[in-house]
C-alpha positions as CSV (number, residue, x, y, z in Angstrom):
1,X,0.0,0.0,0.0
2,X,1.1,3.8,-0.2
3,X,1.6,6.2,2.6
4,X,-0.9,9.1,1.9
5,X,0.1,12.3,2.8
6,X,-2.8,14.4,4.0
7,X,-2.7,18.3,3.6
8,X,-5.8,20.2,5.7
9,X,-6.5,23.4,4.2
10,X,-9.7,26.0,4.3
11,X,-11.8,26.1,1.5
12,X,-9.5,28.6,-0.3
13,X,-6.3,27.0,0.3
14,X,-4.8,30.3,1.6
15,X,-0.9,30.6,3.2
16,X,-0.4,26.8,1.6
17,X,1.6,25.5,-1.4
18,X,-0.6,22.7,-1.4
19,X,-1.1,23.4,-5.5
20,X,2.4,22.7,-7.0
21,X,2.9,19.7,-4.8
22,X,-0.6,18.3,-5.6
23,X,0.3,19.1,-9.4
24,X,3.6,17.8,-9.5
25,X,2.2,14.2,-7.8
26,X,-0.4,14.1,-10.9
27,X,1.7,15.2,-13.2
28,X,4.6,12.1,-12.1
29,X,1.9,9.4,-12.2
30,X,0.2,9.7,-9.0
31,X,-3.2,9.8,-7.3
32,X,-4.3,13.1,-5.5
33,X,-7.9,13.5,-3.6
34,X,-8.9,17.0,-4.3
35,X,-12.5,19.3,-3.4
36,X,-14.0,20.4,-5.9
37,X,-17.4,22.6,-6.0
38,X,-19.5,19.7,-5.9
39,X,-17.6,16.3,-4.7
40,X,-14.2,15.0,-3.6
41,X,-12.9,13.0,-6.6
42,X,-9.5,11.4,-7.3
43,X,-7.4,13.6,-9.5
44,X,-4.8,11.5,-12.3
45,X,-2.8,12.1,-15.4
46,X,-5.0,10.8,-18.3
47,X,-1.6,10.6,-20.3
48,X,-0.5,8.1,-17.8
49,X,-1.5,4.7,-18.4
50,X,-0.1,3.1,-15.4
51,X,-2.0,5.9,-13.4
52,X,-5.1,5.4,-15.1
53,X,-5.3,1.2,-14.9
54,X,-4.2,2.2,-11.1
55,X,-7.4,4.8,-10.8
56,X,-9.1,2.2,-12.3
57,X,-8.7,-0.8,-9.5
58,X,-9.2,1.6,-7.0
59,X,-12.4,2.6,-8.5
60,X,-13.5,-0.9,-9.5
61,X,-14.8,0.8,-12.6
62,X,-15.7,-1.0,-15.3
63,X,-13.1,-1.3,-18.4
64,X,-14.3,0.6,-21.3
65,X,-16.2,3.2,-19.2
66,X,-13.5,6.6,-19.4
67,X,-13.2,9.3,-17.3
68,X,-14.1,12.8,-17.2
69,X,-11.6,15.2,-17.9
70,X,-11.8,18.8,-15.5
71,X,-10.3,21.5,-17.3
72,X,-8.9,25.0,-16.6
73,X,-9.5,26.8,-19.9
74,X,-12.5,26.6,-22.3
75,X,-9.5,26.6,-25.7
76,X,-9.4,22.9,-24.1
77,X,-12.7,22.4,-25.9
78,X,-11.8,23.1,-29.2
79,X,-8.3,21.0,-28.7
80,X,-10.0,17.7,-27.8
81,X,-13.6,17.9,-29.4
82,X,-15.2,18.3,-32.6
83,X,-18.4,19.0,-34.0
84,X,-19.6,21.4,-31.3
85,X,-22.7,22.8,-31.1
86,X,-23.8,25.8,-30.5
87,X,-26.1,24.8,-27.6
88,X,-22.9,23.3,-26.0
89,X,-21.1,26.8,-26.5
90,X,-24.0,28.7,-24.7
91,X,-24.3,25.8,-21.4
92,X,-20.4,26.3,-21.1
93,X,-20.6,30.2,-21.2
94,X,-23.3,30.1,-18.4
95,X,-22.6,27.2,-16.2
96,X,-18.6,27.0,-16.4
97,X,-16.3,27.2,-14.5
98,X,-19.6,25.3,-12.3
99,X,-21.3,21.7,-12.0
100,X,-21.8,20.6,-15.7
101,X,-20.7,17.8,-17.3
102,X,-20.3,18.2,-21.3
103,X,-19.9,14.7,-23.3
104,X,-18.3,15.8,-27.4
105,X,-17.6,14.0,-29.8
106,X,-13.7,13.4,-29.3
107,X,-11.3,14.3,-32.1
108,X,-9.8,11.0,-31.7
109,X,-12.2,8.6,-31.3
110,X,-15.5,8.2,-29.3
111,X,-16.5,10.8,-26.9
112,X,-15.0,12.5,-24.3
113,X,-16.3,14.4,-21.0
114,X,-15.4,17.6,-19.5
115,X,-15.6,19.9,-16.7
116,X,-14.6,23.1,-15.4
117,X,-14.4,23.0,-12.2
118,X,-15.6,26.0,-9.9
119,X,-13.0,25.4,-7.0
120,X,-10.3,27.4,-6.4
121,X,-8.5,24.7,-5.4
122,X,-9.4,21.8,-8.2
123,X,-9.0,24.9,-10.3
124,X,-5.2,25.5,-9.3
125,X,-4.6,22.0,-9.4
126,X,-5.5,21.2,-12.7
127,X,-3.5,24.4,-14.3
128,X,-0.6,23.5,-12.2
129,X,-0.2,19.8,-13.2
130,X,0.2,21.4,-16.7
131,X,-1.5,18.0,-18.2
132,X,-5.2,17.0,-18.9
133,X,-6.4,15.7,-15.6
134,X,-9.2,13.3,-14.7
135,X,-10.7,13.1,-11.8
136,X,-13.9,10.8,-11.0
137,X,-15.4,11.0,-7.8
138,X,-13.9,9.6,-4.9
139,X,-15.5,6.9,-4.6
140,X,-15.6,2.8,-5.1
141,X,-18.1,2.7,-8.0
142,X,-21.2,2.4,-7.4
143,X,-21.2,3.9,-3.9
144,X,-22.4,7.9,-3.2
145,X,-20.0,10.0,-4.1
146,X,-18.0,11.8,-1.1
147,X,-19.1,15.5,0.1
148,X,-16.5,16.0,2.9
149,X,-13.2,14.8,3.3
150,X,-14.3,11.9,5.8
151,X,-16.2,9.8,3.4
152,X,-13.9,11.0,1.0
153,X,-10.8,9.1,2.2
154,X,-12.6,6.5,4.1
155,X,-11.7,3.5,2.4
156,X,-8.9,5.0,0.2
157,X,-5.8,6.0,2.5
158,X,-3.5,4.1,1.7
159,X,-4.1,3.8,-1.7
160,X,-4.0,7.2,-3.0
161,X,-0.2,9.3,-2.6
162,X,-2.1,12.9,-1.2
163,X,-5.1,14.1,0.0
164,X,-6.3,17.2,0.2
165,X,-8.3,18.0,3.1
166,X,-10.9,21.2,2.5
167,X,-13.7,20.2,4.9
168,X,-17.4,19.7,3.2
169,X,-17.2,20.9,-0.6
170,X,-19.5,23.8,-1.3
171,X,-22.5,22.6,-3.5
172,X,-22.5,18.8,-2.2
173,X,-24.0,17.2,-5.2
174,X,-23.0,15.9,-8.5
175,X,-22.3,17.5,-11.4
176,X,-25.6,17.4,-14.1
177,X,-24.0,15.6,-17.2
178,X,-25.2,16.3,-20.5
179,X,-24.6,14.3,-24.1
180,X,-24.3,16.9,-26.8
181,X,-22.8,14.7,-29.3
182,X,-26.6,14.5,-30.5
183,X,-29.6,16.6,-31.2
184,X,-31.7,17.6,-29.2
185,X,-29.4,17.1,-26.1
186,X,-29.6,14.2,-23.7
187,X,-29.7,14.8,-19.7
188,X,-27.5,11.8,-18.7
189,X,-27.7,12.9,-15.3
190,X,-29.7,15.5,-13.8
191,X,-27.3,16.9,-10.9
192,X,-26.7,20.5,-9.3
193,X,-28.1,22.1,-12.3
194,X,-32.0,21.2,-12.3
195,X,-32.9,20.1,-16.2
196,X,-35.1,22.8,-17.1
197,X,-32.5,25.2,-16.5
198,X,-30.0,23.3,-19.4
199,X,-33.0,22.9,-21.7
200,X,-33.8,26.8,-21.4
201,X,-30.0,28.1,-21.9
202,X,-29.8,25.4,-24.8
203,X,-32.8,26.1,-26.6
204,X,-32.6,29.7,-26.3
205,X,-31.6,31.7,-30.1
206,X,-29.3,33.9,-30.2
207,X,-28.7,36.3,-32.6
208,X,-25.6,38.5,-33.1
209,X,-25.1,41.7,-35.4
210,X,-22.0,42.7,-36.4
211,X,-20.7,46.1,-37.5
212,X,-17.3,47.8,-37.1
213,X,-16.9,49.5,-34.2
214,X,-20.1,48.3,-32.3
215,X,-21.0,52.2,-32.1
216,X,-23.6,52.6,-34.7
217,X,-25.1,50.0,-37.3
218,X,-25.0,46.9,-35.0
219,X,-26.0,49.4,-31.8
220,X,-29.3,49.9,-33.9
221,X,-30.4,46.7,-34.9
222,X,-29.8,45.3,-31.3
223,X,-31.9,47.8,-29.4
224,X,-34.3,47.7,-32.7
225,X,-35.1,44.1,-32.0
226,X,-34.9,43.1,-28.3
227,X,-37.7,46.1,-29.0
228,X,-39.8,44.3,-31.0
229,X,-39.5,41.1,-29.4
230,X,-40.5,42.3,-25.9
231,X,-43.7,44.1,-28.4
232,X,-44.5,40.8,-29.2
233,X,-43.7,39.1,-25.3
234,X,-40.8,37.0,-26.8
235,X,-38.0,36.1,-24.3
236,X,-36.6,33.2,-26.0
237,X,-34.4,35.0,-27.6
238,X,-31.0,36.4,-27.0
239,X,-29.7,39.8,-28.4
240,X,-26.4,40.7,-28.7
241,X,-24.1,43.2,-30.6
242,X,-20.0,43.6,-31.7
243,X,-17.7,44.7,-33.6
244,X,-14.7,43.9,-35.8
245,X,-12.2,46.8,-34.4
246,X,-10.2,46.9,-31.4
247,X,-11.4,49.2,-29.6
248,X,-13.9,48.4,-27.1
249,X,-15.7,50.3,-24.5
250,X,-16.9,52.8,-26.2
251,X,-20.2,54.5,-26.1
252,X,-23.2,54.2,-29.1
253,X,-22.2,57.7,-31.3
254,X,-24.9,60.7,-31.0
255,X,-26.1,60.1,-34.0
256,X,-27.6,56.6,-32.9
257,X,-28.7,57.7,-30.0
258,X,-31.2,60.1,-31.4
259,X,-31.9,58.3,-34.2
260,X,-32.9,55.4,-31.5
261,X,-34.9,57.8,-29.1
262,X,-37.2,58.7,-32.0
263,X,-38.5,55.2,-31.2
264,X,-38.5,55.2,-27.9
265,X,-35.2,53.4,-27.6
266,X,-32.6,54.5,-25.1
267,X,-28.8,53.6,-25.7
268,X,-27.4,55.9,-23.4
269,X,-25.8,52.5,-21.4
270,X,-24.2,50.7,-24.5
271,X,-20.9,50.0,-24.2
272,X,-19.2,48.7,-27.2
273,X,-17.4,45.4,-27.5
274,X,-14.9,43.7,-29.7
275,X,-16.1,40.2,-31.4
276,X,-14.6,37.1,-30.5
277,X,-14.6,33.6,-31.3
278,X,-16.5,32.9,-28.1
279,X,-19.4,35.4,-28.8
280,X,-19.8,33.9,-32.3
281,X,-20.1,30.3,-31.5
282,X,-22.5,30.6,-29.3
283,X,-24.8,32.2,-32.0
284,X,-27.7,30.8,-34.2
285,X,-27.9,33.6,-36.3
286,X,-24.9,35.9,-36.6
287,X,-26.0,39.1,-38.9
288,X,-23.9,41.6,-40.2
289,X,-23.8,45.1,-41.9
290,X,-20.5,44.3,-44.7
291,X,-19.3,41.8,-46.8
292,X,-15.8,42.8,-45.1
293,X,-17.6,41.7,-41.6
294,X,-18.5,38.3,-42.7
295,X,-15.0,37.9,-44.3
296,X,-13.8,39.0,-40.6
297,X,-15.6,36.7,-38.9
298,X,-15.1,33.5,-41.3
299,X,-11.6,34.2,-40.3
300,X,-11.9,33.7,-36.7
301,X,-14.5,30.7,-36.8
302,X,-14.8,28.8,-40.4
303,X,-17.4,26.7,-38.8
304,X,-19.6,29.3,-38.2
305,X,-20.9,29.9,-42.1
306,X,-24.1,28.3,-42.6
307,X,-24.9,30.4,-40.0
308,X,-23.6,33.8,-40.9
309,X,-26.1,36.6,-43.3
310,X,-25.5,39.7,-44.7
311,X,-28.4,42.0,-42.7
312,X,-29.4,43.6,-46.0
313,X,-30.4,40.0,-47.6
314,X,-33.6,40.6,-45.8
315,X,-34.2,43.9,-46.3
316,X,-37.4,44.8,-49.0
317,X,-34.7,46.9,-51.2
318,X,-30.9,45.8,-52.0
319,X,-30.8,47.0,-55.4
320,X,-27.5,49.1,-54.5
321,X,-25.9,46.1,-53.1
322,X,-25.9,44.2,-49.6
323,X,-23.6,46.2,-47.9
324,X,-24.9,48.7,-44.9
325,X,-22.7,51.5,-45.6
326,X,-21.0,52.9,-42.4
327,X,-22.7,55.7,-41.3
328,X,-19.9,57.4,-39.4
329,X,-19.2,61.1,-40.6
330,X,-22.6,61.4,-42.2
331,X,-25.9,63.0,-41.9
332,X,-28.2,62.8,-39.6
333,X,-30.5,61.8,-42.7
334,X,-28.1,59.2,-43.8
335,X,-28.5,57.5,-40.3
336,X,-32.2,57.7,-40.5
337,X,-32.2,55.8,-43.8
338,X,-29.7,53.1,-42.3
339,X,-32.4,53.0,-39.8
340,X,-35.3,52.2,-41.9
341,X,-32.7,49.6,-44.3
342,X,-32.2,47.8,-40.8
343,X,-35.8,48.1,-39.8
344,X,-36.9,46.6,-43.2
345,X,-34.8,43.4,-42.4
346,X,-35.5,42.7,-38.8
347,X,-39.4,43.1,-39.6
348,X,-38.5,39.9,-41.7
349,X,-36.5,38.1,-39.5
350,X,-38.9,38.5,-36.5
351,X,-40.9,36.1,-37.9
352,X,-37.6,33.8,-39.1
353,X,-36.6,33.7,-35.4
């Protein structure tokens, strides 16, 4: 058997270096208890096969079944997995780091499930080790899983090399874990996060408009429609705006704002933001003003193009073309009839949406 080391912290670790000797132990092949949000769970190198077979006795876990990985950065996603959907983009924005269990399809073969944790400990752990980590619950199989360090390494000093004592963990119940290698989703297990709260978040559109500096064109159609879909009583829908430039945090010009109050529309609180890769794959419908936007944002997610639209396309008149020429530097006229061009399209895809 192994002599287990046992470190006692609080529940934030604080004044111990608990973290690199915890990581360096996963990282060499070894077996580490750690808290997490939700469980205690047995944390191992996924790279190591000797530490995995070894995970897997102690478990007495059936061969074939894999482990969870718990992750420390979203990028790890797109690393590992393939063939994500959006409804997976839009449960990891809201529930992680938290208790939710994703299952991909894995770029090697199979599927694979992951986690991000929402423990500062786990969390420094798993960054630390500088390798994917795994880490099942703390338990033999088929047992409940451990909420405080008692029950945690009751039955499994001895055969783990540390354990991290953290008291109760803060949730004290399993992560939900949710298959979304097929459409709809599948609740595998319904945990700390109640199933009508992951159907809501994944069935929920979201739409996107993109100009250039998030200022003006894009400013107007988002206030425009989360208008007319609170007209109509509609919250199943998500509005959001961006742009392609690098400067964020800047307010909607004057221009827009009056051109907006004429409809009762205040966008004195906008604050503009930069588009990223996150924002755009967690969007059904990503709308924008300029061929040069769609170019822009093809660059930063291919994948994203069967569900990316010139705004114009849907407008009654395009006869000039399908750009939304940048108002900027114009008229107050000239933003009144970009107004109407965008009105015109999103009285179209109300009904689309």
């Amino acid at each position: 058997m192994t002599r287990t080391t046992i470190i006692k912290i609080d529940h934030l670790g604080r004044g111990e270096s608990y973290a690199s000797q915890a990581a360096g132990i996963i990282r060499s092949g070894g077996l580490v208890i750690i808290p997490t949000e939700t469980v205690y769970g047995i944390a191992a190198n996924m790279l190591d096969k000797k530490a995995i077979e070894r995970l897997i006795r102690i478990k007495g876990r059936p061969q074939g079944k894999h482990f969870s990985l718990h992750i420390h950065k979203k990028e790890t996603v797109d690393e590992l997995a393939k063939d994500i959907p959006v409804a997976a983009y839009k449960l990891m924005d809201r529930f992680w780091p938290g208790p939710l269990t994703l299952v991909f399809r894995s770029k090697d073969q199979g599927t694979i499930g992951m986690r991000m944790p929402d423990s500062e400990i786990a969390f420094k752990i798993i960054a630390d080790s500088g390798v994917p980590v795994v880490c099942p619950s703390a338990n033999i199989s088929g047992r409940p899983a451990p909420v405080n360090f008692q029950d945690a390494i009751k039955g499994l000093s001895g055969l783990v090399d540390l354990a991290i004592d953290a008291g109760n963990t803060r949730i004290g119940v399993e992560s939900s874990v949710v298959d979304v290698t097929q459409e709809p989703l599948r609740i595998l297990r319904e945990g700390a996060i109640q199933k009508k709260d992951i159907e809501e978040t994944a069935n929920k559109k979201t739409v996107l408009f993109i100009c250039t500096g998030n200022s003006c064109r894009s400013v107007m159609a988002e206030a425009l429609l989360k208008k007319m879909l609170s007209e109509r009583n509609r919250s199943d829908v998500e509005v959001l705006s961006a742009g392609t430039m690098m400067n964020a945090g800047l307010p909607a010009t004057e221009q827009t704002k009056e051109v907006l109050k004429r409809e009762n529309i205040d966008v004195s609180g906008h604050i503009s933001r930069q588009v990223s890769r996150e924002i755009i794959n967690r969007s059904d419908i990503i709308l924008v003003m300029e061929k040069t936007h769609e170019g822009r944002v093809l660059e930063m997610a291919p994948e994203a193009r069967n569900r990316l639209f010139l705004l114009k396309e849907f407008a009654k008149i395009n006869e000039d073309g399908l750009d939304i020429e940048d108002p900027i530097g114009k008229s107050m006229e000239f933003y009144s009839n970009i107004f109407n061009t965008i009105k015109q399209a999103l009285e179209r895809i109300i009904d689309i949406i």
